[in-house]
PLY file of the C-alpha trace (Angstrom):
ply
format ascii 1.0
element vertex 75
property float x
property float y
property float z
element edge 74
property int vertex1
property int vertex2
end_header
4.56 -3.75 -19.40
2.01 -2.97 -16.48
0.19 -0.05 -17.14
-0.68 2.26 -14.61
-4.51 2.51 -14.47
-5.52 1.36 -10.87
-6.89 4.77 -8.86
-5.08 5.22 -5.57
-8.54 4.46 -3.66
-8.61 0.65 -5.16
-5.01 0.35 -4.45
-5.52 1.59 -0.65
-8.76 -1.50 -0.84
-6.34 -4.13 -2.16
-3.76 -3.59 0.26
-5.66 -3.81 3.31
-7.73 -6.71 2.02
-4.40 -8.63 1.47
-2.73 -7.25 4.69
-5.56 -8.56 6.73
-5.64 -11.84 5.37
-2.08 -11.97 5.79
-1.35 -10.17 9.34
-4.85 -10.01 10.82
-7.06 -6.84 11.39
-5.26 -3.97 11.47
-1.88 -4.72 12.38
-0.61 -3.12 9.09
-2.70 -0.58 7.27
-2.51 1.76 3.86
-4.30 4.99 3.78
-4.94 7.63 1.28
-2.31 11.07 2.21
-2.35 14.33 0.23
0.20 15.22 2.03
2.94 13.44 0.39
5.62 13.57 -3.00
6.36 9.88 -3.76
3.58 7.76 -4.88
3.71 5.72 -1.54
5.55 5.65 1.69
5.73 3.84 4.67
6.64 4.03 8.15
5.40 2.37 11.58
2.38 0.06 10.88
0.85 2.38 7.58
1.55 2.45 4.28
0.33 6.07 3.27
-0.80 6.02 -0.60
-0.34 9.04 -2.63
-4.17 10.45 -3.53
-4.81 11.41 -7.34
-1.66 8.98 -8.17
-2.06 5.74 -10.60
-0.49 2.29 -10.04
0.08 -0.93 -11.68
-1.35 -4.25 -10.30
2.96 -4.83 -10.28
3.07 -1.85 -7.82
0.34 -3.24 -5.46
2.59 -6.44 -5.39
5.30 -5.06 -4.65
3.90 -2.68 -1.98
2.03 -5.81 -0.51
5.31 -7.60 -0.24
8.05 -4.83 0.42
6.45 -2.61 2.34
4.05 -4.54 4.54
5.79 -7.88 4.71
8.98 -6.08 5.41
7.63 -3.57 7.81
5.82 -5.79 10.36
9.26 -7.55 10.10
11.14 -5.10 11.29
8.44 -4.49 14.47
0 1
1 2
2 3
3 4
4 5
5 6
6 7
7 8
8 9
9 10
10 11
11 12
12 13
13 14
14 15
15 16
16 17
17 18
18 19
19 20
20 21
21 22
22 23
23 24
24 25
25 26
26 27
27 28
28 29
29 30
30 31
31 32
32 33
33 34
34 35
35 36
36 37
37 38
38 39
39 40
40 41
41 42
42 43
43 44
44 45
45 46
46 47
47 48
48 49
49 50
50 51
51 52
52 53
53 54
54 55
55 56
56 57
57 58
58 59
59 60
60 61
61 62
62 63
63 64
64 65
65 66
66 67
67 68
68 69
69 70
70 71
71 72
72 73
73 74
């Protein structure tokens, strides 16, 4: 199993250290919300990351690939 113990701070660090090695400076970028229901979300060039939530190093993974590969895909 992957356990959920990464804060939603470190997971907002991974991401963007990943997305800019991948995309470049800031052409895709995750952001703490408070503002939000699901764990993560994504729309236009952000991936906004639920504050107070916990995550798996599978979830970053996936978020890396699905949500950021995919978005600046679709752009």
């Amino acid at each position: 199993m992957y356990p959920e113990n990464i804060p939603a701070e470190q997971v907002v660090d991974a991401l963007n250290s990943r997305f800019t090695q991948y995309f470049g400076e800031k052409k895709v970028l995750a952001k703490l919300s408070d503002g939000i229901v699901a764990d993560a979300a994504a729309g236009g060039d952000k991936i906004k990351i639920r504050q107070g939530a916990m995550f798996s190093t599978r979830d970053i993974d996936l978020y890396e690939v699905h949500e950021g590969w995919c978005m600046s895909a679709r752009r």
